[in-house]
C-alpha positions as CSV (number, residue, x, y, z in Angstrom):
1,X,0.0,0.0,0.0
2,X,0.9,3.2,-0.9
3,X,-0.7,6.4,0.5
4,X,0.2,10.0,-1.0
5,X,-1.3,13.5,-0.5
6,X,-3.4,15.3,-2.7
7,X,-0.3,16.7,-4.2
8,X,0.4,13.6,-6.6
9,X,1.7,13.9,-9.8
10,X,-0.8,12.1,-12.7
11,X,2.3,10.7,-14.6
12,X,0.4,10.2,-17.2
13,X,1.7,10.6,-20.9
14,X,1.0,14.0,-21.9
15,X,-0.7,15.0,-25.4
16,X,-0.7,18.0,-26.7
17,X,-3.9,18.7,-28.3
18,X,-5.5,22.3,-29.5
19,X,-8.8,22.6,-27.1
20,X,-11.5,21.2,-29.1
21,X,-9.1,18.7,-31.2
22,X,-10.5,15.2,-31.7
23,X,-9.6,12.3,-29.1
24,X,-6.0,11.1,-30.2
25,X,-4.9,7.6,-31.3
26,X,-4.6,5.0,-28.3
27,X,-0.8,5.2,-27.2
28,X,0.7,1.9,-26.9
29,X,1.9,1.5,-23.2
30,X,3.6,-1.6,-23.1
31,X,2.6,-5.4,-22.9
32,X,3.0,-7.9,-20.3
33,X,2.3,-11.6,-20.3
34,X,0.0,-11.1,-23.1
35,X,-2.0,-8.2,-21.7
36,X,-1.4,-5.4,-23.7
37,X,-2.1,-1.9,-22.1
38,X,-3.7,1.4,-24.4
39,X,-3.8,5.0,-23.7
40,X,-6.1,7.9,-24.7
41,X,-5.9,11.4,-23.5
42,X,-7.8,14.3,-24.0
43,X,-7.7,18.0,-22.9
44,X,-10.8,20.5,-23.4
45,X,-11.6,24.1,-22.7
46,X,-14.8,24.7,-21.8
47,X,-18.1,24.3,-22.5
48,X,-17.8,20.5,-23.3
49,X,-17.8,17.2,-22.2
50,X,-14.6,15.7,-22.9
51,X,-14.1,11.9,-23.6
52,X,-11.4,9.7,-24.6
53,X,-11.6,6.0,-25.7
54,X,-8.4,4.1,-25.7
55,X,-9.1,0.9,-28.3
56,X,-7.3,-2.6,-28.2
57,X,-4.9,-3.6,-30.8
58,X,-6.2,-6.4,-32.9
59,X,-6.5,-9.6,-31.8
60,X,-7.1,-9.0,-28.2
61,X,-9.9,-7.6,-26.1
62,X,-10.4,-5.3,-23.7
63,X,-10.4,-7.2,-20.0
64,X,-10.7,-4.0,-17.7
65,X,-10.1,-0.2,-18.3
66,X,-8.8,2.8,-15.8
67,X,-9.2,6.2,-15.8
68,X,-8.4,10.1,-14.6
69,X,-10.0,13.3,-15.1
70,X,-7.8,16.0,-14.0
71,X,-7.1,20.0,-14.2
72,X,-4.2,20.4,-16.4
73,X,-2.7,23.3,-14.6
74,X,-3.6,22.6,-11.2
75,X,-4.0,18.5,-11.1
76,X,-6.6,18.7,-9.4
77,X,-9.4,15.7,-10.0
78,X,-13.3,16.2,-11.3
79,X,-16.1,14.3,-11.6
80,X,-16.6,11.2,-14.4
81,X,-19.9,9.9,-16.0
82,X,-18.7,7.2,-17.7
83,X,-15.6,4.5,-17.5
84,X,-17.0,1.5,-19.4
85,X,-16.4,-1.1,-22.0
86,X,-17.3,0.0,-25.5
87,X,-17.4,-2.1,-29.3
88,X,-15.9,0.3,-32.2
89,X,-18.0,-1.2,-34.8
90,X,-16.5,-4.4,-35.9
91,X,-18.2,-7.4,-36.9
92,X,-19.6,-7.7,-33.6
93,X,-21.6,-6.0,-31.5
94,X,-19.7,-7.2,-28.3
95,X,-18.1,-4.1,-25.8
96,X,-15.0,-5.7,-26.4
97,X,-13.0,-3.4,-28.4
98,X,-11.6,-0.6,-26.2
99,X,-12.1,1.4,-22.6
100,X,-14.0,4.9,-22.8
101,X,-13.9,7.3,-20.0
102,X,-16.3,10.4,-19.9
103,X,-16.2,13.3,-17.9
104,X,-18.8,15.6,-16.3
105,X,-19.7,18.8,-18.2
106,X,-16.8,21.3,-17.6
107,X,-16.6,25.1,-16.5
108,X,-12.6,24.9,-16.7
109,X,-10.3,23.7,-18.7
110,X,-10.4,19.5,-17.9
111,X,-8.3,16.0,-18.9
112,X,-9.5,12.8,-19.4
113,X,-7.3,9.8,-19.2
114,X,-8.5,6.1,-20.8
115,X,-6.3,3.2,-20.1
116,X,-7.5,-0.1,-21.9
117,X,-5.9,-3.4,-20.5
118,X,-6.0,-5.9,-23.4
119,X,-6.1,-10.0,-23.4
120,X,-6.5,-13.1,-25.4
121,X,-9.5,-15.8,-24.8
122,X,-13.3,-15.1,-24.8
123,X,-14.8,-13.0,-22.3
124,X,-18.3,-12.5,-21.7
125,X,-20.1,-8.7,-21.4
126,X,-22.6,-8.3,-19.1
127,X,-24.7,-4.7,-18.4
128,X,-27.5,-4.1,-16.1
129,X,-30.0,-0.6,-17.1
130,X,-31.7,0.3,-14.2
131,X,-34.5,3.5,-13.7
132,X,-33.1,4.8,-10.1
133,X,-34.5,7.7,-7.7
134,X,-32.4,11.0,-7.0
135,X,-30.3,9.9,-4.5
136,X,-27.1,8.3,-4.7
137,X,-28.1,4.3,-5.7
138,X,-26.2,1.1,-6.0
139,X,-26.6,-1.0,-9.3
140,X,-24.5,-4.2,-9.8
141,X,-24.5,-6.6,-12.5
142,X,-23.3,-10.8,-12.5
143,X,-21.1,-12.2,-14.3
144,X,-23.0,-15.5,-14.0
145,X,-21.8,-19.2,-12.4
146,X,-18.8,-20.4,-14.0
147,X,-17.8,-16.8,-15.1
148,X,-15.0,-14.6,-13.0
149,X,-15.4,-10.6,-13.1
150,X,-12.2,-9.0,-14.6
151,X,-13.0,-5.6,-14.9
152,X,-16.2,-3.5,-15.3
153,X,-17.5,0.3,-15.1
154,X,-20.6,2.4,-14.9
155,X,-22.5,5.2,-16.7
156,X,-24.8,7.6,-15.9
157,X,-26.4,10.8,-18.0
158,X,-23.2,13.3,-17.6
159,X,-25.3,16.6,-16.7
160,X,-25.4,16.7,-13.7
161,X,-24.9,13.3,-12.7
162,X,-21.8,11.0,-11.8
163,X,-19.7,7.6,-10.9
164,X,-19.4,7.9,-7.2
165,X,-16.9,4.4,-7.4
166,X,-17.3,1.1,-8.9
167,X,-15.9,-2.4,-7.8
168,X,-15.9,-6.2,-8.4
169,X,-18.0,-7.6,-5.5
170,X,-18.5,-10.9,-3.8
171,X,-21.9,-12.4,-3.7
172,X,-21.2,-14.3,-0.6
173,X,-20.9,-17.8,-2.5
174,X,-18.1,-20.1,-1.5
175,X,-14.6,-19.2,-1.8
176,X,-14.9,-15.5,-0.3
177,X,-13.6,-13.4,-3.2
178,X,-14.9,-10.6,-5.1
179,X,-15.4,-12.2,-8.5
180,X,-19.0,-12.5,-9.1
181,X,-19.8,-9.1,-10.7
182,X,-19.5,-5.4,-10.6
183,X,-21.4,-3.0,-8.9
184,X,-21.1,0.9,-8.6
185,X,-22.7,3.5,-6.4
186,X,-23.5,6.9,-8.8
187,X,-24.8,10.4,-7.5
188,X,-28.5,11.3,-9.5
189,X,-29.3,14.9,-9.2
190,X,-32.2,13.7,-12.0
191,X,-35.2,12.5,-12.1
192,X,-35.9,9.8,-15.3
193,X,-32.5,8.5,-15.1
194,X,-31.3,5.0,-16.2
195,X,-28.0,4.7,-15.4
196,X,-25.7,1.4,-16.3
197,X,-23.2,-1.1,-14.5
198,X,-21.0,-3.6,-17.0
199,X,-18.6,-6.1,-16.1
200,X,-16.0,-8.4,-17.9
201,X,-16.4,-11.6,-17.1
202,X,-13.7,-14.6,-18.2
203,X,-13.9,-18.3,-17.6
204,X,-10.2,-18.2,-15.9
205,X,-10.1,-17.3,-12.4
206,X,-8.1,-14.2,-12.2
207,X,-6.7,-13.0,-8.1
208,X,-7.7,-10.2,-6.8
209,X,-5.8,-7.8,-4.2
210,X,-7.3,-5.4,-2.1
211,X,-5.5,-2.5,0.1
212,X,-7.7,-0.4,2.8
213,X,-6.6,3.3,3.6
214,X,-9.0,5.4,6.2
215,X,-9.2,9.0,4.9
216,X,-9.7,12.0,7.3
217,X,-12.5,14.6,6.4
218,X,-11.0,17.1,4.0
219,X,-8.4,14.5,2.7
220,X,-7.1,13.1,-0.6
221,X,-4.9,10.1,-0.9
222,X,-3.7,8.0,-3.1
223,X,-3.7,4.3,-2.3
224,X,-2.3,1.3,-4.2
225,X,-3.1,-2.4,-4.6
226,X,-0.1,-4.6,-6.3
227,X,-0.4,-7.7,-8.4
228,X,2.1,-10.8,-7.5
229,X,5.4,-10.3,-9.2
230,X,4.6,-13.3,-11.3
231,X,1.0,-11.5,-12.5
232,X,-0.2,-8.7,-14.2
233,X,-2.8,-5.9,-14.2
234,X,-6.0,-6.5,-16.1
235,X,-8.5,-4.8,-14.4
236,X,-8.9,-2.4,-11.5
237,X,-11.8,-0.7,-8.9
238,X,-12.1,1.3,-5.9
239,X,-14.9,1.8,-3.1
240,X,-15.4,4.0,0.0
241,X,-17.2,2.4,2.9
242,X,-19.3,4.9,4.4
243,X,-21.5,7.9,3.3
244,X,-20.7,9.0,-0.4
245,X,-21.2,12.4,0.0
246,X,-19.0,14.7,-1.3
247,X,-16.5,12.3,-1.4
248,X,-15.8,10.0,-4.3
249,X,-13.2,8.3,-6.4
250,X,-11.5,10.2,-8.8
251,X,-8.6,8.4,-10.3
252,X,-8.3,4.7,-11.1
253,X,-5.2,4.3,-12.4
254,X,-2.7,1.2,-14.0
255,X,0.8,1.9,-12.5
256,X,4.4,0.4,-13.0
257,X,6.7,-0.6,-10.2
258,X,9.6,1.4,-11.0
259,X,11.7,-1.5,-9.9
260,X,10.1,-3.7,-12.6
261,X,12.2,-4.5,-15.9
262,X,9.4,-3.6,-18.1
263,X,7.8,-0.4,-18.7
264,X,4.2,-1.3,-18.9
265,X,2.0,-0.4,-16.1
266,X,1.0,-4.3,-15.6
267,X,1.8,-4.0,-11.8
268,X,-0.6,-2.2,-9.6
269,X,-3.9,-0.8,-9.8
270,X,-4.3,2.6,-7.9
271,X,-6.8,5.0,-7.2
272,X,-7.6,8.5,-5.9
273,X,-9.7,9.2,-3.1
274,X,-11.3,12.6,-1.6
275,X,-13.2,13.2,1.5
276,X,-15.0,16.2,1.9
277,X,-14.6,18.4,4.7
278,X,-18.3,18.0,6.2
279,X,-18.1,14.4,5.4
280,X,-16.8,11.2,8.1
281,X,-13.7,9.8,7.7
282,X,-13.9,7.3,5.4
283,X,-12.3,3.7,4.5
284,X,-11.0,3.5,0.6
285,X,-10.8,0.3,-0.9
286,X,-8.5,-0.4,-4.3
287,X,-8.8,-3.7,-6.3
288,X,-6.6,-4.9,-8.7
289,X,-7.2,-8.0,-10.8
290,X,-4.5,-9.9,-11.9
291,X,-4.1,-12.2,-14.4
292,X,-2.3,-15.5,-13.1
């Protein structure tokens, strides 16, 4: 585990891209035992809602996806409506293509950061659409028996609406570990609003690693959750334990162990967590899947 202040650098690769200028081709972070890791970056001005979609290279499909939405000049973190598995118009109509992360609508000038994490072998795609209250409600979505959750997202209507976190759980079946589906908590300022959890789901059993960091009131940290050294990042999710409100998660993030001989960021999932000041103090959760 790994716990930083709000001061963290994004150590992301930067783009340079003119304010409205279309989402750039998916930067090719690295591979590791066969997982192959994809970046897209965007930067807007305002009014907009930027996006970026970072798609798989061909042959392989997209296991679990991360994300960032920053402040270029500050780095500081905003809201997201959207980090979810998306198809890119092949011959299928399977989500299986690429990882596309949406922001909220902007009044500043904003980033958004895609990360794709890439495999071989057949998964399966599974979304749940649900009509929810105002409020801050909980979807989740199975994989199914027989089927391990490798990554998964959420997505709500990006007004004024967004992802509070999202996370594999565990139904409570035998075995104890959080690989039957995905489930996300979102904020709904809206009424009429159907908002959507997916996972990835994959035959294999993948492990999973969790590290638990309790967050004063007024408080952002970053906290990490590494794979084995003989395993490597494929999907990744974070949770707070107590009341939502204003906190949230605001950066889910692949990383690299420096100390690793390779460059891609196969190691450790991370994620950014911020408590507001009239808010509890708060437990926050990271997950990183790892394939075996």
């Amino acid at each position: 585990m790994r716990g930083r202040s709000a001061a963290w650098s994004l150590g992301l690769v930067a783009i340079a891209m003119g304010s409205v200028a279309a989402t750039a081709p998916a930067i090719d972070l690295g591979s590791a035992g066969g997982v192959s890791y994809r970046l897209a970056e965007r930067e807007l001005d305002p009014p907009g809602t930027p996006k970026a979609t970072a798609k798989c290279p061909a042959g392989k499909h997209v296991s679990g996806g991360a994300f960032v939405v920053y402040e270029p000049e500050n780095t500081g973190t905003f809201d997201y409506s959207a980090s979810m598995p998306v198809d890119r118009g092949d011959a299928d109509s399977a989500p299986d293509d690429g990882w596309r992360v949406r922001a909220t609508p902007i009044d500043e000038p904003t980033g958004v950061a895609s990360t794709a994490m890439c495999a071989d072998g057949h998964s399966r795609y599974r979304d749940k659409q649900e009509p929810v209250d105002p409020g801050f409600p909980v979807l989740r979505v199975s994989c199914g028996q027989g089927w391990h959750v490798t990554g998964g997202g959420a997505s709500v209507s990006p007004d004024v609406n967004h992802v509070v976190w999202s996370h594999p759980y565990d139904s409570g079946d035998p075995g104890g570990l959080p690989d039957d589906g995905w489930r996300a908590m979102l904020y709904v300022d809206e009424l009429n609003q159907e908002p959507t959890v997916y996972a990835v789901c994959s035959r294999e059993q993948p492990a999973y690693r969790r590290e638990k960091e309790t967050l004063q009131p007024g408080n952002g940290e970053l906290n990490e959750a590494q794979c084995s050294s003989s395993s490597h990042l494929i999907g990744a999710g974070a949770s707070f334990t107590g009341p939502s409100s204003p906190s949230g998660i605001q950066r889910v993030a692949a990383d690299d162990d420096p100390g690793d001989p390779g460059e891609a960021p196969d190691d450790a999932a991370e994620a950014f967590g911020l408590v507001g000041n009239s808010s509890p103090a708060d437990e926050l959760t990271v997950f990183a899947i790892c394939a075996k």
